[in-house]
Each structure stands twice: as C-alpha cells, then as structure tokens.
C-alpha positions in Angstrom: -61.2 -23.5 4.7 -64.8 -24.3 3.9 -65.6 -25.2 7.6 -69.5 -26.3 6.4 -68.1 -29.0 4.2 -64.9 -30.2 7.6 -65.3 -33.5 8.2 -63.4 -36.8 9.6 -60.8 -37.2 12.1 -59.2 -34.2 13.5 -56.0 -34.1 16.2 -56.4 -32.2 19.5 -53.1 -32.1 19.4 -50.5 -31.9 22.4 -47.9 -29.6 23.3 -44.9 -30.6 23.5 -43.0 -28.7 26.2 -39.5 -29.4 27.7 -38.5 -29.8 31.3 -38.2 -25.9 32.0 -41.8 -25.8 30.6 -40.8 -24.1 27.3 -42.4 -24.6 24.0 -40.8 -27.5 22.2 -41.4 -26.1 19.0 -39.2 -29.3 16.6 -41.3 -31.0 19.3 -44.5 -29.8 18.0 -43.2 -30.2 14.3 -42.8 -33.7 14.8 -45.8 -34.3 16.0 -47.9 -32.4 13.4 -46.1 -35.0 10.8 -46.9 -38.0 12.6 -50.5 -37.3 12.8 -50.4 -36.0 9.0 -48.7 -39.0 8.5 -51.8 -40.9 9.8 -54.2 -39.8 7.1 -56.0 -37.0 9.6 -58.2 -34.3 8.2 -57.1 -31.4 10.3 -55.7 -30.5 13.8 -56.6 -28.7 16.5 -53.8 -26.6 18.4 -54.5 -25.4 22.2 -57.4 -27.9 23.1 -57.8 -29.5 26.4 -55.3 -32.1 25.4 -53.2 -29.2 24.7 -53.0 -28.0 28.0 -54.3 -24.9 26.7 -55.7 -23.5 30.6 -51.6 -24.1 31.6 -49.9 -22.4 29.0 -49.2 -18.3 29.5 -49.7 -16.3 26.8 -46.6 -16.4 25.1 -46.7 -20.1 25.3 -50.0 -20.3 23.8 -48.6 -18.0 20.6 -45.6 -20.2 20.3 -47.8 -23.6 19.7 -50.5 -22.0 17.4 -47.7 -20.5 15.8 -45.6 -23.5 15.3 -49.0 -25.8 14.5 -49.7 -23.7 11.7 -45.8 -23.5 9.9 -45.8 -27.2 10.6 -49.2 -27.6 9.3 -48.4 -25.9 6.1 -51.8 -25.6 4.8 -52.3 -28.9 4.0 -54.8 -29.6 6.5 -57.2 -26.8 8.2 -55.6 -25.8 11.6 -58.5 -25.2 14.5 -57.3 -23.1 17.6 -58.9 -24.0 21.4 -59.9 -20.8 23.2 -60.9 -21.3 26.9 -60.9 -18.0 28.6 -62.7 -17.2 32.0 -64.2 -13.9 30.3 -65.6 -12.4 27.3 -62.9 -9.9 26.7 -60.2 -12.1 27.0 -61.7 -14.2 24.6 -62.2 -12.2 22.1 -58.2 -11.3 22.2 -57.4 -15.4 22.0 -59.3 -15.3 18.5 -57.9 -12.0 16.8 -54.5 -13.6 18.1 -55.5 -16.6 16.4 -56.1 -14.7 13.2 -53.1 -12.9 13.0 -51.1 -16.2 13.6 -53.1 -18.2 10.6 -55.7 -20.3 12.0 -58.5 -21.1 10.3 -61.3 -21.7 13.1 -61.7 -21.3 16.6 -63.1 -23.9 19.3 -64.5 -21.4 21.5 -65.2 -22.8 25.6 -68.0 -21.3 27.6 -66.6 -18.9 30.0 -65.8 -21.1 33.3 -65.5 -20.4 36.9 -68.8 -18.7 37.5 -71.9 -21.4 36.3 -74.1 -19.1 34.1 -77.3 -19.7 32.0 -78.6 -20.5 28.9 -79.6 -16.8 28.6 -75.8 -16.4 29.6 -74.2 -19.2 27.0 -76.2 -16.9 24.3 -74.8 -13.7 25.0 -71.0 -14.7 25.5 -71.4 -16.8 22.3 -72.9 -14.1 20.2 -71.1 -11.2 21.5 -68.1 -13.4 21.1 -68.9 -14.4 17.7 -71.0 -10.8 16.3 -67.1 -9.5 14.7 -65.3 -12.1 15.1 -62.1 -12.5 12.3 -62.9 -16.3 12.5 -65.5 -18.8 12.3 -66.6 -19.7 15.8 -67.3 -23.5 17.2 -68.6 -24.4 20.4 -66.7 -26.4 23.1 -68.9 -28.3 25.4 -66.8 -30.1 28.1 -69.0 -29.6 31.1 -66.8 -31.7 33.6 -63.9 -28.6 33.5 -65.8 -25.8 32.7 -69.4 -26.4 34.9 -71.4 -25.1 31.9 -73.9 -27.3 29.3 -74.8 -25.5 26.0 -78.3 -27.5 25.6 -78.9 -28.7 22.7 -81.8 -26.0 21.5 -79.3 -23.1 22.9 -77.0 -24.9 20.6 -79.4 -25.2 17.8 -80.7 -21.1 18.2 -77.0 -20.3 17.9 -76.1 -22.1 14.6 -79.7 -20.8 13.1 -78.3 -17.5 14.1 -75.2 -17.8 12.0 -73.1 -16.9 15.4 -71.6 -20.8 15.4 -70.8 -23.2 13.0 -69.6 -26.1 14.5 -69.6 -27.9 18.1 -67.3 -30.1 19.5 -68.8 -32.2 22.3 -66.6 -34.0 24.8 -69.2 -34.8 27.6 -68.8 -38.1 26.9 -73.5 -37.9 27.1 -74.5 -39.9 24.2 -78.1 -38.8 24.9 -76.8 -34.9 24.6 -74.9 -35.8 21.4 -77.9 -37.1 20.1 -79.8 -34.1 20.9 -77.8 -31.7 19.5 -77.6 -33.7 16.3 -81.0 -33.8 16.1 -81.8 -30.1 16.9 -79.2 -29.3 14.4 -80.0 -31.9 11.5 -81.7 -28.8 9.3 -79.1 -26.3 9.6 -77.2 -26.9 6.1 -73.7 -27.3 6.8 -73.5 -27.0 10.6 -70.6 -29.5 11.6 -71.4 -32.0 15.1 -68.0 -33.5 16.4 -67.5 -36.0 18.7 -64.8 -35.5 21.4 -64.9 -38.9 22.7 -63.0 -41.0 20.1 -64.6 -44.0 21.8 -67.6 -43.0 20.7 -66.7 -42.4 17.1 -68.8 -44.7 15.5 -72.1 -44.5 17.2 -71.6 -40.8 16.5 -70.9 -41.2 12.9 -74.0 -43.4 12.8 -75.5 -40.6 14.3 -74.8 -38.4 11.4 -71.9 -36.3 13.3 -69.2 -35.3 11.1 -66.1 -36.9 12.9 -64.1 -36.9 16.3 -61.7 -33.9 17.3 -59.9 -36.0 19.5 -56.3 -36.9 21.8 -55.7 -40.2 21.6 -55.3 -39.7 18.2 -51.9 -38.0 18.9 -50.7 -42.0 19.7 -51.9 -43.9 16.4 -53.9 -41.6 14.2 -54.3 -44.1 11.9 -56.5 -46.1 14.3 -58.8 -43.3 14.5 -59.0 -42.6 10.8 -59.8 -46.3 9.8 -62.6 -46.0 11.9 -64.3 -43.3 9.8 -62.6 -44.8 6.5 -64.7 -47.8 7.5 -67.5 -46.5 7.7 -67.8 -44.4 4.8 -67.0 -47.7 3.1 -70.4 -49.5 4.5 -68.1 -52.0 6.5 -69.9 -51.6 10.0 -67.5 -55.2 11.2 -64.8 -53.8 10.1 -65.4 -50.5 11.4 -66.8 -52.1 15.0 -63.2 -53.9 14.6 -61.6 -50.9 14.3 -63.5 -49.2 17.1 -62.6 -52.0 19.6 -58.7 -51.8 18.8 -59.3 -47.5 19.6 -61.3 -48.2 23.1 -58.0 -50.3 24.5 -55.7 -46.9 23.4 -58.1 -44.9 24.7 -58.3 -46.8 28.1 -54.1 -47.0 28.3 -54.0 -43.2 27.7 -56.6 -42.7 30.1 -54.0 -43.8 33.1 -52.9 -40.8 35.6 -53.6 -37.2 35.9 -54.4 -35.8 32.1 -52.6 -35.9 29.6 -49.3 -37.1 31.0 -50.4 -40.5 30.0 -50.5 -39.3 26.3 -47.1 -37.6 26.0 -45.8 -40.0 27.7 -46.8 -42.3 24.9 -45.6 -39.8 22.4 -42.1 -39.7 24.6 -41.8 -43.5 24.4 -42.0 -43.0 20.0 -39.9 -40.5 19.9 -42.2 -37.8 19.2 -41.3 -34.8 22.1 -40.5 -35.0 26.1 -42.8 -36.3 28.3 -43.3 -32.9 30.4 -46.6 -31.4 30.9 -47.2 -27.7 31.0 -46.7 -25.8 33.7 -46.7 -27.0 36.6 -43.9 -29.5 35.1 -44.4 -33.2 35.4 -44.8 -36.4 34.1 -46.5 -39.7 34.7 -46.0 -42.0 37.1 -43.5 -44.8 36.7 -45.6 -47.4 37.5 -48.2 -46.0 34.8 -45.4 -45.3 32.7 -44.0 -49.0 32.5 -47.5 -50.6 32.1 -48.4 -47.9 29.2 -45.4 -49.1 27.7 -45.7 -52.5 27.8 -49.6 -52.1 26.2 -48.0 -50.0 23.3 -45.2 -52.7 22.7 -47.8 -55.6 22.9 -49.7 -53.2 20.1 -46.6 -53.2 18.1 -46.2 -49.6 18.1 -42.3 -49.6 18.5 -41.9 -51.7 15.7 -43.9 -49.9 13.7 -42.4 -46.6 15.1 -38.8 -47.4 14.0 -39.7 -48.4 10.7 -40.2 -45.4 10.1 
C-alpha cells in the first residue's frame, strides 16, 4: 500500500461480537462486503467504533485477522492501536504485521495527560522500528491528550508519521494541522467526523475514516465522488442526507446505536463488546423507523 498516495472514504469498521462476547467472525465478513460493496477505499479494523479499548487480546487478533481474509487485498486494511503504554504498543503493531495489515492508527498513550514533549517521544520511539507505517489518532474526548498541530507537523517532517486521523470534531484544529502540514509531500489529513467531510475535503484533507459509514457507505462515498467531480450542490446534498445518519447513529451509549443499525440489515448481532449489551428499545424502535423512512430495508433486501 502506497499510504502517501490513500485517499477517500475509509470504514472504522465494527466488530461484530455475539451475545457471549465472542468474535463473530461470518459477522465481520459480512460486514467487510457491505462496505466494499459501497465503493469504500479502505477499512480500518480495531478503531474506536471497533470497540477496540473492550476487546482482550485474543479478541482483538480474531477481528484484525478476520478483516484482513475478508478484505482480501482489495482494499488497504488500517489497524487502531490504543494502548495505555509505550510497550504495549509497540506489541499491538508487530501483531498487526504478522496478521497482514498494512498501517497502523496509533492513539496517544491515555490515562495519564502528558505533553507535547511527551506526544514526541511515545510517537517516535513508537514509530523509530516500527514493521508498519505509523498514523496518528487524535480523539482528545477519550484519551485527554491533543497532538497540536506543529507537534503534528515536526512529526511527519521527521518521517516518524505519515498520516493523522482527527476525530475532535475542532474544525479550527483540523484546519491547523492541514495547514502545518500542507508542504510535507504525501502526508495524509483524515477527517474522523463524517459530518464534516466536505468542509474537510475543501480543506484539502484526504477523506474521512469514519463509523457511520458501517450503515450506508455509499452515502459517505458520494460525498467525496461529488466533490472530486466539481459538484459542490450535489455534494452539500449529499452531506445533508449523511448528517441525519450520523445524528440517528448518534442515539445511546457508543456504538450500540450503529450495530444496532447493522443488526436491523442483517449484517451481525447487535451486542457490543464486553461488557455485553445493546441499545435501548426505545432508541432501537426510533433508529428503526429513521432507517425505514430512508429506505434502507428495501434497499437491504434487494440485495
């Protein structure tokens, strides 16, 4: 995978578990098709959206492991690492390696706040002999930590990452790492708020690595279509029909809304990791009354 030249819409993809909180692994084949089946560019396995803090180890194996057969090299496969220390860490990404992933989305280390002093050394220890290409998380809300947007910048001029997903939902930050970033050739910016695709794209970010694409990838992916085509109505169209999803799958405690979703089309159970549960019923029969009114069951069997 040339990870300089990644671009578009990438899954933070679920996974499925069943009610004993094992690794649905035709679960997680399922849904690897349905979002290939959307048009995505590539997927990422163990993200937030894939529970990745509430999986053990062996349950984290099992997912990358079933991503990647699933994924069958068709698109590149991306694997979340949020560890609370360095050495732990660096055993998620030689893990990763061994299992075929192509990149890593690497979170701070959480639990303890740090510094930027800090944020440099984990990232450049973590990434000095690393067997994969290292991206930055930021998701400050779970892990307490911002990676400004000049640490950002000294990192990628140092060759230690090559990418950043940002799900802080901070325009202003996005904006700031884009622009600290604009001159380092082939350094990839990423979106984690699919709502904010297309000011990001505008932006010049590469994409969105995001979960509500799980639902209706194809939404996501005619937002960037669009705008590579030039048709900003068309693309502020598709942007508006996204926001609603979003704003459903928002519902409850995350991401039961979103496998609930992926429960009502047929896709895997509706159990999250770990502590095992599911979403509300009340949540559940409004989210699927918003997908019907979307059309997504019709669509769904048609298939």
């Amino acid at each position: 995978m040339k990870l300089d030249q990644l671009s578009g819409v990438l899954i933070a993809l679920a996974s499925p578990v069943g009610r004993d909180g094992s690794v649905d692994e035709p679960g997680v084949a399922r849904l690897v098709e349905h979002v290939l089946a959307g048009g995505v560019h590539g997927v990422l396995a163990l993200g937030s959206t894939g529970e990745t803090a509430s999986l053990d180890e062996k349950g984290r194996r099992t997912v990358l492991a079933a991503v990647v057969r699933a994924s069958g090299g068709r698109v590149p496969v991306i694997c979340g690492v949020a560890q609370s220390h360095l050495g732990a860490a660096q055993a998620e990404i030689a893990a990763a390696a061994q299992l075929g992933a192509d990149a890593v989305l690497a979170a701070p280390p959480f639990y303890y706040p740090t510094d930027q002093a800090g944020v440099l050394d984990f990232y450049r220890q973590l990434a000095r002999d690393a067997p994969l290409p290292v991206m930055l998380y930021n998701i400050p809300q779970f892990t307490k930590v911002v990676a400004e947007p000049a640490t950002v910048a000294t990192l990628a001029r140092e060759g230690m990452i090559k990418g950043i997903k940002d799900s802080s939902r901070d325009f202003e930050y996005f904006e700031g790492v884009c622009i600290a970033t604009r001159d380092i050739a082939g350094f990839r910016v990423f979106t984690g708020s699919d709502t904010m695709l297309l000011a990001s794209l505008a932006m010049g970010g590469a994409g969105t690595i995001c979960g509500a694409g799980n639902v209706v990838p194809d939404w996501v992916v005619r937002i960037y279509d669009e705008f590579r085509r030039g048709d900003l109505d068309a693309a502020r169209d598709a942007q508006e029909k996204l926001f609603e999803l979003v704003s459903a799958v928002r519902e409850g405690v995350f991401p039961l809304a979103i496998k609930a979703a992926l429960h009502m089309l047929g896709i895997c159970e509706p159990w999250s990791a770990p502590p095992v549960r599911r979403l509300d019923e009340k949540l559940e029969a409004r989210l699927r009354e918003r997908l019907a009114g979307w059309g997504l069951f019709a669509a769904a069997a048609s298939r």
